[in-house]
N, C-alpha and C positions, 0 to 999 in steps of 0.2 A: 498463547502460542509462542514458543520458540522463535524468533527469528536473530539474523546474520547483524552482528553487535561489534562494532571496531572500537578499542581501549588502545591507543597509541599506534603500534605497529601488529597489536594481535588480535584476532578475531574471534568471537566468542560468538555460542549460541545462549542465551539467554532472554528470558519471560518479561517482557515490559506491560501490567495491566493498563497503562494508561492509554497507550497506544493501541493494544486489542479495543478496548472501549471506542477510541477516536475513529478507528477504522470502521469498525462495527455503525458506530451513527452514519458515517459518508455510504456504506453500504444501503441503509435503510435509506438515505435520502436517493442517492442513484435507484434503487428499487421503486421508490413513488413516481421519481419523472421519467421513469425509464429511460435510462442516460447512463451510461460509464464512461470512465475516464481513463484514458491510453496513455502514451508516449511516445512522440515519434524521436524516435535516436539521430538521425542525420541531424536537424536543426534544436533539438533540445527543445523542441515544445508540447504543451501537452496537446493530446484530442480528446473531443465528446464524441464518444459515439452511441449508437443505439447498445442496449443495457446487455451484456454477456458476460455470463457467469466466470467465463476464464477469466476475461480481462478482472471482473471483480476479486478472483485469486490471486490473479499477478499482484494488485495490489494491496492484497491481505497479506501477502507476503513480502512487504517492504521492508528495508532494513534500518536498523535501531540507528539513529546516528546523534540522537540527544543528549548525550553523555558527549 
């Protein structure tokens, strides 16, 4: 998957398999305990909540920032 990749000051879409893989396992583990994982913006914390598929999107679609 493509995701949002910053090199300095520019932004790039490019493929990281490591991170598909790392997300993909947290997917299957969220799926077993039926549990996702949020974010609340005002305080910067994360949430558990009961398991939905958006939330699971929002964070398959996290951005690359390892580089």
């Amino acid at each position: 998957m493509k995701r949002l990749t910053f090199y300095g000051m520019h932004m790039h879409h490019l493929e990281n398999e490591n991170i598909d893989k790392f997300l993909l396992d947290i997917k299957d583990v969220c799926k077993k305990h039926n549990l996702s994982i949020s974010h609340e913006d005002g305080q910067g914390a994360f949430e558990i909540k009961t398991y939905n598929e958006s939330l699971m999107d929002w964070l398959m679609a996290a951005h690359d920032l390892t580089k």
